[in-house]
C-alpha positions in Angstrom: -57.6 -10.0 20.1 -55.0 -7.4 18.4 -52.4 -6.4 20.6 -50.2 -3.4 20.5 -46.3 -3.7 20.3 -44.4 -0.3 21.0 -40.9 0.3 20.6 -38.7 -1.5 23.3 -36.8 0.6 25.8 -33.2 -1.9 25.3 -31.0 0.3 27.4 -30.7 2.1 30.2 -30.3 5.4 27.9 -32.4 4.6 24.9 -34.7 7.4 24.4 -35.5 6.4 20.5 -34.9 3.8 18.4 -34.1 3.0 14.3 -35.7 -0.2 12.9 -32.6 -1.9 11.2 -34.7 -4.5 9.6 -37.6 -6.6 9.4 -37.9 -10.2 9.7 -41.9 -10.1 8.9 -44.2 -8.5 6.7 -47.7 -7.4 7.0 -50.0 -10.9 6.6 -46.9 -13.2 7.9 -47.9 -15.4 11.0 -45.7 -14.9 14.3 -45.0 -17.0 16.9 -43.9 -16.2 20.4 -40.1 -16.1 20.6 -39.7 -15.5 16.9 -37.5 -13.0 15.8 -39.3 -10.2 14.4 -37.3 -7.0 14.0 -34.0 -5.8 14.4 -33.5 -2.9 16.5 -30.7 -0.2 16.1 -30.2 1.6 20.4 -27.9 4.5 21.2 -25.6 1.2 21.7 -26.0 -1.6 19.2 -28.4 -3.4 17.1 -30.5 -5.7 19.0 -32.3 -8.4 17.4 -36.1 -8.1 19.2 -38.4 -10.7 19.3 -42.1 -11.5 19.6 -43.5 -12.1 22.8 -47.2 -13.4 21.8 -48.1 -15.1 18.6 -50.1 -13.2 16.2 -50.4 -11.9 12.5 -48.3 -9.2 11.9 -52.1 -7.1 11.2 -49.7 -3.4 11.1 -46.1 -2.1 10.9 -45.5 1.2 13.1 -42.1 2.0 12.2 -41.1 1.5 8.4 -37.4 0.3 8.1 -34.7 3.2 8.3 -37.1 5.1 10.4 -36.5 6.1 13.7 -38.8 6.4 16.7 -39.8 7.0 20.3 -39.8 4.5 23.0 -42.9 3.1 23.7 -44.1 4.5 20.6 -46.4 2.0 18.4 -44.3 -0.8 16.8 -46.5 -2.9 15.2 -49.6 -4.6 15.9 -50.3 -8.4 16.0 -53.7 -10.1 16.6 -55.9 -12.3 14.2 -56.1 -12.9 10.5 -58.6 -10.2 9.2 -59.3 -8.3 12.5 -60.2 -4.7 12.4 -57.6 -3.1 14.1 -58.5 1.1 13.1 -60.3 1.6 16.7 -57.3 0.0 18.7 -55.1 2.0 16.8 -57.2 5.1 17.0 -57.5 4.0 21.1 -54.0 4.1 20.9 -53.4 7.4 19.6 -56.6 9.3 22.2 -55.3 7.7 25.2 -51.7 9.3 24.0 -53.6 12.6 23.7 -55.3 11.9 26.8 -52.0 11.4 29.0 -51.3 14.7 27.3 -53.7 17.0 28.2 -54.1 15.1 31.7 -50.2 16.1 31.9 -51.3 19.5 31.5 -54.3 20.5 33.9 -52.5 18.3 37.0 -50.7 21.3 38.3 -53.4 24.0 38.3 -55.9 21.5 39.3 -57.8 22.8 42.1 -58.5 19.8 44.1 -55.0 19.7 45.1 -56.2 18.8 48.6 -58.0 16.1 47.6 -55.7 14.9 45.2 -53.3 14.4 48.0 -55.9 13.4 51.0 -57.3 10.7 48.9 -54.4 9.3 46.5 -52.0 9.4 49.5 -54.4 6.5 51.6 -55.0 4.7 48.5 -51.3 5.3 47.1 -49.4 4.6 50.2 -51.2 0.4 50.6 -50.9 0.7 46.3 -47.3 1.6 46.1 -46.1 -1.5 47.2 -47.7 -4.0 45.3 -46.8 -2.2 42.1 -43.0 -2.0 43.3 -43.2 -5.9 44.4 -44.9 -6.5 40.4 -42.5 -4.3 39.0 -39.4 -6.4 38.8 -41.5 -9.7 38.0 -43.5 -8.4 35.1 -40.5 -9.0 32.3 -39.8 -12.5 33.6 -44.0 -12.6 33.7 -43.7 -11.5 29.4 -40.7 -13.2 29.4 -41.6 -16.6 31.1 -38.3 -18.5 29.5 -34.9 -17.8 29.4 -33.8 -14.4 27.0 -31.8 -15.3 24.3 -31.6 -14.5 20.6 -32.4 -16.8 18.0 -29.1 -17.9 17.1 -28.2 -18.4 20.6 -31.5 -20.8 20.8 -31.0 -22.8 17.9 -27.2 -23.2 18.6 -27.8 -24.4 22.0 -30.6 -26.9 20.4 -28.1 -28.1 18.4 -25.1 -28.3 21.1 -27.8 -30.1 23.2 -27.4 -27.6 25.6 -29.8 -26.0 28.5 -30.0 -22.0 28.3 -30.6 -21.6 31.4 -27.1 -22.8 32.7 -25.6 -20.5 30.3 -24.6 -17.0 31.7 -25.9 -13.7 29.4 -23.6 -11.2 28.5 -26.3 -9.4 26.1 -28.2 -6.1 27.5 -30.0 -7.3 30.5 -28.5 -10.1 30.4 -29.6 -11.8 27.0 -27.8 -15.2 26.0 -26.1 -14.6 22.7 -24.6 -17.2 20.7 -20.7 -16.7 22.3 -22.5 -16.7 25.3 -23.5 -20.5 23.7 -19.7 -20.8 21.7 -17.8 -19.8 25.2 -19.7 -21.5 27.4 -19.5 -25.3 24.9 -15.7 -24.5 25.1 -15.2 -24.1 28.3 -16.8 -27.3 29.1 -14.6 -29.2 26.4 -11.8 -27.2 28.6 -13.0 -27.9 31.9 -12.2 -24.1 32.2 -14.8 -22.1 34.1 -17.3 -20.2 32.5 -16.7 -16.2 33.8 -19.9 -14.9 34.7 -18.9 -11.6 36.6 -16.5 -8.4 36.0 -13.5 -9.1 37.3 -10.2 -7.0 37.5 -7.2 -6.4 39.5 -5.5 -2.9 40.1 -2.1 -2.4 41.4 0.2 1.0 41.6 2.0 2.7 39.3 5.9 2.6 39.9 8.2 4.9 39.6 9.4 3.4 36.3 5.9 3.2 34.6 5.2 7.1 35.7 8.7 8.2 34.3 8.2 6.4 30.9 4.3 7.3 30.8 5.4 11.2 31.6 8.6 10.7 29.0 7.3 9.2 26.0 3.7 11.4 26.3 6.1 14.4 26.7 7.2 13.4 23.3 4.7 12.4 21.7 2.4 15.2 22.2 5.6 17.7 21.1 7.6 16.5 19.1 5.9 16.3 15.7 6.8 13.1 14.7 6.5 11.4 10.6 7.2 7.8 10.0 9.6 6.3 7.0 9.0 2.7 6.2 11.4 0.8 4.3 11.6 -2.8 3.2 15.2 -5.3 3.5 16.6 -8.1 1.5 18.4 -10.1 4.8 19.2 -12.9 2.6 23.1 -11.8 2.3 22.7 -11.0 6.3 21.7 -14.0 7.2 24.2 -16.2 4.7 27.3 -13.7 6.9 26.0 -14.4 10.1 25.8 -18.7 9.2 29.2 -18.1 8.0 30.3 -15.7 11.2 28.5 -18.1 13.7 29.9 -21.8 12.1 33.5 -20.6 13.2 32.6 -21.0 16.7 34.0 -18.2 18.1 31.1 -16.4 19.2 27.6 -16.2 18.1 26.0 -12.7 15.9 22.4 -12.4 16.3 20.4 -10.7 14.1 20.2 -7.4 16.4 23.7 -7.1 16.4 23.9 -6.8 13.1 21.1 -4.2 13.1 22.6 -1.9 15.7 26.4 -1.9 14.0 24.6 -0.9 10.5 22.4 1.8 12.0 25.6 2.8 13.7 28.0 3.2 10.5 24.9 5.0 8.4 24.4 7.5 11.3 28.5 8.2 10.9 27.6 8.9 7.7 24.3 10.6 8.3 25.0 12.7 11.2 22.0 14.9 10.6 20.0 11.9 11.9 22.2 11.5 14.8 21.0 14.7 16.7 19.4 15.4 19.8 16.8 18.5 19.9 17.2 20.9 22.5 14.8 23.6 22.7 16.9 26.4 21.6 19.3 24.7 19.4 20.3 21.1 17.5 23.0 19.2 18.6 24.8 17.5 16.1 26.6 14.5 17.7 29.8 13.1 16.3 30.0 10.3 18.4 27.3 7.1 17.9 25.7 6.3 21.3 23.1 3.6 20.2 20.4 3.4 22.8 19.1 -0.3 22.5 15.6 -1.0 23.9 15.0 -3.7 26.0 11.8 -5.2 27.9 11.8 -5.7 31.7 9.3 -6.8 34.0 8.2 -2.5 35.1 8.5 -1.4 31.7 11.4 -0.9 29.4 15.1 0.3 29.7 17.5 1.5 27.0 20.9 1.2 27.8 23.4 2.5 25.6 25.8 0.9 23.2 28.7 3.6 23.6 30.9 4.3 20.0 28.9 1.6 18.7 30.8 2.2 15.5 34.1 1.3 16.2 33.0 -1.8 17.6 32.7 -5.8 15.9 29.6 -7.2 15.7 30.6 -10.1 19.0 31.8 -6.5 20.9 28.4 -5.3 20.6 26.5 -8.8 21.4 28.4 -9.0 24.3 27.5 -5.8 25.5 23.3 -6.3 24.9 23.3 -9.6 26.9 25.1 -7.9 29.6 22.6 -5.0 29.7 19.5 -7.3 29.0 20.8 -9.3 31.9 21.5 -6.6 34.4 18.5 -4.7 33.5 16.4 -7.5 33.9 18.5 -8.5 37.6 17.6 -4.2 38.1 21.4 -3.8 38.4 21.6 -1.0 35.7 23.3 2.0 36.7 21.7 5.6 35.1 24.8 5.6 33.6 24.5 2.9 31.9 21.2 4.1 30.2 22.4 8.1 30.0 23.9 9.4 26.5 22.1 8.3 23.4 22.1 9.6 20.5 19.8 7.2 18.6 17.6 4.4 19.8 16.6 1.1 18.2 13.6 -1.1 19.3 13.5 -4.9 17.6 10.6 -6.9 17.8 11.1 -9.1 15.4 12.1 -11.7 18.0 8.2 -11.2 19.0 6.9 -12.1 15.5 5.9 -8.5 15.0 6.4 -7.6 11.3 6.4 -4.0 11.3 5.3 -1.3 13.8 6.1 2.5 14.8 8.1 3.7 18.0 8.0 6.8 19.8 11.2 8.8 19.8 12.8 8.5 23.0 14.1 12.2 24.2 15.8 14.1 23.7 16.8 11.7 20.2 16.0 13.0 17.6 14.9 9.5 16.0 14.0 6.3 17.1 14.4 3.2 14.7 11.6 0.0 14.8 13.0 -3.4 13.6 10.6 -6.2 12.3 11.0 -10.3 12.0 13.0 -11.5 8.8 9.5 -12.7 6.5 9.8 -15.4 4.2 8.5 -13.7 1.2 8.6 -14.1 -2.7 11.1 -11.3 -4.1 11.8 -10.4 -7.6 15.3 -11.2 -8.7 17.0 -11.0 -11.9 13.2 -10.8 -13.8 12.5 -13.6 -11.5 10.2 -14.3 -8.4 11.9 -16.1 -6.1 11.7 -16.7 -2.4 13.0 -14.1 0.0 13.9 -12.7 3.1 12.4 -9.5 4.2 12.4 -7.4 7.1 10.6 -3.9 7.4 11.9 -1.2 9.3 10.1 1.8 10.1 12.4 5.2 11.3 10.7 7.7 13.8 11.4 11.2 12.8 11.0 14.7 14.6 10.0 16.9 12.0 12.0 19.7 14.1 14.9 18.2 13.5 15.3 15.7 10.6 13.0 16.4 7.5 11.6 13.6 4.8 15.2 13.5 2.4 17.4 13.3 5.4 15.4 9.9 6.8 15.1 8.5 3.7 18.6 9.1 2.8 19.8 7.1 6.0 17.4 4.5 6.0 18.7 3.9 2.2 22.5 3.8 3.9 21.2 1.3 6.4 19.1 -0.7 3.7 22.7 -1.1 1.7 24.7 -1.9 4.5 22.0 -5.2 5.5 22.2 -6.1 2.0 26.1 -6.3 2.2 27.1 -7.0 5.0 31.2 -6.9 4.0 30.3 -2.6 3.9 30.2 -3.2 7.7 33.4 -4.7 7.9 35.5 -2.1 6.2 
């Protein structure tokens, strides 16, 4: 006998639904379990499949077209059957609901309604409520899954029903199927339940969350990229770091060229302060560095005048210190410019908030092992990208791009830094 299949409610707030696609056409035979449309909720697109076997007899809800819940779907029965009375059933008892809707509340047995109903209602209400939670596992006798999760567990050799859903209402989906294989090759337990931890914010964490949001949502900042040829840098600091003497890491190198291009550049080297600009004429390079409550930046003081091993000295001391919580504010109070690498982190290229009242804030890559054009020539490289944070009340487009071409020239030849 033809059976009516209206649109499934598959969320909690589904009012409607749009049928992305379907998997059968009119005539096609259905079987139980077989996937027959896919369903697009208020949250996702849900594949939804047949719950009785059948031939698809009538299709409600062309493809692209949206409807009601429990509106008429399709309608599945056998080959040949009539199906214009349950149809037309279906649409009278939808007009009947209706009208019954309407007469209910100036119905004038009201007394009755509620003397009888209630004795029958009160013994009735219960077995309904006791049905109500076993009637889906009654249509849906096995385990939910989609049909990719079905046939992957088939093939895995796998029982559903040890494998936890994480689909709406808990519907196996294939990761369901890929995470819970891999954590058995693993031995690592399969989570089945939200889980999370929450701990206090310290003082640290509130001052950078209320410092960096303070400039972020006031300073207007624009963001200059620029790309670096480190293949002279890193030939000077072999050369630098076979003496023996002391050993130049990439960073120091960073901070002494952004500190010579900011002599040269001192609009970049500014500080915005509400009512006017300070121009600094000393180079204070605030260098960024990670601890276990959030992030420091001490301050490389006159970082100009200073060698490369002067400078590297003085980051390990502060990375140390800040990481023992030693720092003193003084020893993070002054700069005129900040610097953030992670290029020790494998990060190739990223933006940084400016870190007040600076004016800019510069972000260092990893050195990439790229293919450059040399002479006519493609030849292998070594490439780092740089990105400079600007506050557009301070330092426009020209004057960032003008300093990030001083510090581009200065990597590139690395003897400029020297003299």
């Amino acid at each position: 006998m033809a059976e009516i299949v209206r649109m499934p409610k598959l969320s909690d707030t589904m009012t409607e639904g749009v049928v992305a696609a379907w998997h059968k056409k009119v005539g096609d035979e259905v079987e139980s379990g077989e996937l027959l449309a896919e369903i697009e909720t208020d949250k996702a697109t849900m594949d939804f499949e047949s719950f009785q076997d059948g031939i698809l007899l009538h299709i409600g809800v062309e493809t692209g077209a949206t409807a009601p819940v429990d509106s008429i779907l399709c309608v599945l029965g056998e080959k040949g059957e009539d199906i214009k009375r349950i149809l037309a059933d279906a649409e009278k008892d939808v007009v009947i609901t209706d009208t019954a809707s309407v007469p209910a509340p100036s119905a004038a047995p009201v007394p009755v309604a509620i003397a009888a109903p209630v004795a029958v209602s009160a013994p009735a209400a219960p077995v309904p409520v006791t049905h109500a939670a076993p009637a889906p596992l009654a249509t849906n006798a096995r385990v939910i899954a989609s049909p990719l999760a079905k046939k992957l567990a088939d093939k895995l050799g796998l029982s559903l029903d040890r494998i936890p859903g994480s689909g709406e209402g808990g519907r196996v989906v294939k990761r369901d199927v890929e995470n819970f294989k891999m954590a058995g090759a693993t031995g690592m337990p399969v989570m089945t339940q939200e889980k999370f931890t929450e701990v206090g914010v310290s003082q640290m964490r509130k001052t950078i969350a209320r410092r960096l949001a303070e400039s972020k949502f006031t300073a207007p900042h624009f963001y200059l990229s620029i790309s670096i040829d480190m293949s002279n840098a890193m030939q000077a600091r072999k050369a630098i770091n076979d003496q023996g003497l002391y050993k130049v890491s990439f960073n120091d190198m960073v901070v002494k060229a952004t500190a010579v291009a900011l002599r040269k550049h001192p609009a970049v080297n500014s500080s915005w302060l509400e009512d006017r600009i300070r121009y600094n004429e000393h180079v204070n390079i605030g260098v960024a560095v990670a601890v276990e409550d959030g992030l420091l930046v001490p301050v490389v003081r006159f970082a100009d005048g200073k060698s490369f091993a002067t400078i590297g000295e003085e980051v390990r001391d502060f990375a140390g210190r800040a990481k023992a919580k030693t720092l003193q504010p003084a020893d993070w109070e002054g700069s005129t410019f900040t610097i953030s690498n992670l290029g020790m982190f494998g990060i190739e290229n990223f933006t940084a908030i400016i870190n007040p009242p600076d004016a800019c804030i510069l972000a260092i890559g990893g050195i990439s092992n790229v293919p450059v054009v040399k002479n006519d020539e493609v030849v292998p490289g070594h490439v780092m990208k740089v990105t400079l944070s600007c506050d557009h009340r301070v330092v426009d487009g020209a004057t960032g791009a003008s300093f990030l071409q001083e510090f581009k020239n200065l990597l590139e030849n690395p003897v400029l830094m020297l003299v």
